[in-house]
N, C-alpha and C positions, 0 to 999 in steps of 0.2 A: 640523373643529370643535375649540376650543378651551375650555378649561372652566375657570370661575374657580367661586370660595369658592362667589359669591352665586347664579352662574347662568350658562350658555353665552354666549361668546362666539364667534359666528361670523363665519367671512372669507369673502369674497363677492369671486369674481374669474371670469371670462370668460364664458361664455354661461350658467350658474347663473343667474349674476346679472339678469337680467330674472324670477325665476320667485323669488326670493328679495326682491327688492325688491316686489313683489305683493304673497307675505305680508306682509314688515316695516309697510308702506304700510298695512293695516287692526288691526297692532298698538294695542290702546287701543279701537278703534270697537266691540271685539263686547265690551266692559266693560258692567258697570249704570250704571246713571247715576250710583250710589254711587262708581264706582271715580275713581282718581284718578291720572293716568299722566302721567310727568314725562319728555320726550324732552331731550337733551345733547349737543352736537357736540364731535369735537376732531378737529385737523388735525394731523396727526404733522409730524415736523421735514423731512424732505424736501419736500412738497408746500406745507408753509409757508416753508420758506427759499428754494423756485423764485418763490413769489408776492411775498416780500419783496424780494427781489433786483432783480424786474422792475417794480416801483411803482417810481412818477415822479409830481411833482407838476407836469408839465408844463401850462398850461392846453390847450395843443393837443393834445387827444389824445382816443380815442374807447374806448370799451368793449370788453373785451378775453372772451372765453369758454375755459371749460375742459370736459374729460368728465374723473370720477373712474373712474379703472380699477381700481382698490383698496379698499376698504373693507369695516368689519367692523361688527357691531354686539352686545353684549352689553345680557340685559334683568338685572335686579339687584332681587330682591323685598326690600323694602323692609319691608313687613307681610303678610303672609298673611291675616291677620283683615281682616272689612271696617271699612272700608272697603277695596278691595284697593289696594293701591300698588307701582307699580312703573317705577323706572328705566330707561329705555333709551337706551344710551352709543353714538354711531356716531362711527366712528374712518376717515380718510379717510386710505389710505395712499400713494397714489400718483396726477396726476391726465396730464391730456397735453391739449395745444392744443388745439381743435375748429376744423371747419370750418365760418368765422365768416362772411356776408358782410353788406351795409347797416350798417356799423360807424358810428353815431356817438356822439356826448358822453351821449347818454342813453337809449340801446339798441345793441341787436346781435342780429342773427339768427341763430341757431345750431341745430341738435339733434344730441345725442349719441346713441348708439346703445344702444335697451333695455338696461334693468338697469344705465347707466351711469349716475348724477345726473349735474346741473350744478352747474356755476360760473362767476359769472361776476362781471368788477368795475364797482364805480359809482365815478366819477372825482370828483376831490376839487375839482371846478370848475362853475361856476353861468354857465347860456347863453340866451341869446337864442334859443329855440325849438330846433332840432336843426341850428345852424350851430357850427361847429367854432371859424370865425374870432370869433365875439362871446365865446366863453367866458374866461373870468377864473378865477383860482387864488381859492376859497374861496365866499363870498355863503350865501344862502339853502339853495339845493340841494346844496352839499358836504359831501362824506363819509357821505352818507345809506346807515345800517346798514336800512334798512327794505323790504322786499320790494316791490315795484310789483305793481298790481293784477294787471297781465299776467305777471309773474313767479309770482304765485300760481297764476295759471291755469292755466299752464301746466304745474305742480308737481300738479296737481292731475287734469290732464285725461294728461300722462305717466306719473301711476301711481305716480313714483319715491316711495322711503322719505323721501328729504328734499335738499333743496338747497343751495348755499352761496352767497353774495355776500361779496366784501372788500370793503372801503368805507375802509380807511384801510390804510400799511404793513403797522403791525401786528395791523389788526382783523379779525376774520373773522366773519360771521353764519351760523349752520344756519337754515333755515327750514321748517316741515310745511305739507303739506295740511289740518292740523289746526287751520291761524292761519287758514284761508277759510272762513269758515262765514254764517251771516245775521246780517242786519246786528245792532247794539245799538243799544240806546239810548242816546242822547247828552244829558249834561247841560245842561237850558236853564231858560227863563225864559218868562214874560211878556213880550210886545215883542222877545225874542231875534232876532238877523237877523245874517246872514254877515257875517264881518267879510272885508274884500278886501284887507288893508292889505299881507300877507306876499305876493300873489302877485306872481311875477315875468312879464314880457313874453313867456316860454313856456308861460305858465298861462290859460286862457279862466275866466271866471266867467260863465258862460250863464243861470242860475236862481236866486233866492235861493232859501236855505233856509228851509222853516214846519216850525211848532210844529206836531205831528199832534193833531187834537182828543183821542183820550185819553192822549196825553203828560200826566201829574202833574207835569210840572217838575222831575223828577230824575232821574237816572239811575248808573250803575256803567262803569268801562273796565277791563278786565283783558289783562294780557300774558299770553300764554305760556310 
């Protein structure tokens, strides 16, 4: 354990780490509702400059997975008074290949091993359903920093403290179990109705979307 100004900073490395990523993972949940918890990633320079190196903006090419073998995380109180607030910084120091198989343009099958997160990359190219050969460099689906539903899930249902996606050379996303929660409400109207205009030839539009009878016609979208 390492110990900063604000607060412990701990390294999380071999079999620990499944029993350490448990606690981190309900960091925040046992707050009041008052409390206010802010989570932070950072990719130190080794484990960022193996991912920088190996980005390609090839159109041909499919989803690549990682396990984090290194990682630390420090929480940083913020306020003590309530509302309580508090920080928590995870620091990802070292990661190694997984054993990836069903690789294509817009998944990849993988699991690392307890207490290890993942990572993994979304390719900077827009396809024609999960064929490799229709993909193109950029369009709609490129460079998407955004978790997929299944990406959540699985973050969720593994337990891990948290997970990463690249989505560009130099970009990196953390992601929580704390972004999956029920649904919200979404700002509409009167007459409101799906628009289909963005989806692409690997997207189904099965249902339109209704206005729930007590929807008020407004609503709030908050990030993480």
């Amino acid at each position: 354990m390492q110990w900063t100004g604000a607060g412990p900073t701990i390294r999380v490395y071999g079999l620990v780490a499944a029993v350490v990523a448990a606690v981190v993972a309900t960091i925040g949940t046992a707050r009041p509702a008052s409390g206010q918890a802010v989570r932070l990633g950072v990719l130190m320079d080794l484990p960022r400059q193996t991912l920088e190196s190996t980005w390609t903006d090839d159109p041909r090419q499919v989803e690549r997975a990682y396990c984090v073998t290194d990682w630390s995380y420090g929480v940083y109180h913020v306020s003590r008074a309530a509302p309580i607030q508090d920080d928590t910084v995870f620091r990802v120091f070292a990661i190694r290949e997984a054993d990836a198989s069903n690789a294509g343009p817009s998944a990849v099958d993988f699991d690392c091993p307890d207490g290890m997160p993942e990572l993994h990359i979304h390719t900077p190219t827009t396809c024609t359903g999960d064929d490799v050969t229709t993909c193109v460099s950029g369009g709609l689906n490129a460079y998407s920093c955004q978790p997929s539903r299944g990406d959540l899930e699985k973050l969720v249902r593994r337990r891990d403290a948290f997970a990463v996606l690249q989505c560009d050379q130099h970009a990196f996303r953390f992601y929580y179990a704390s972004e999956y929660g029920p649904p919200s409400v979404v700002a509409s109207g009167p007459g409101a109705h799906a628009r289909t205009g963005n989806l692409t030839p690997a997207m189904r539009y099965d249902e339109p979307v209704t206005q729930p009878p007590t929807d008020p016609g407004s609503g709030s979208r908050s990030n993480p």
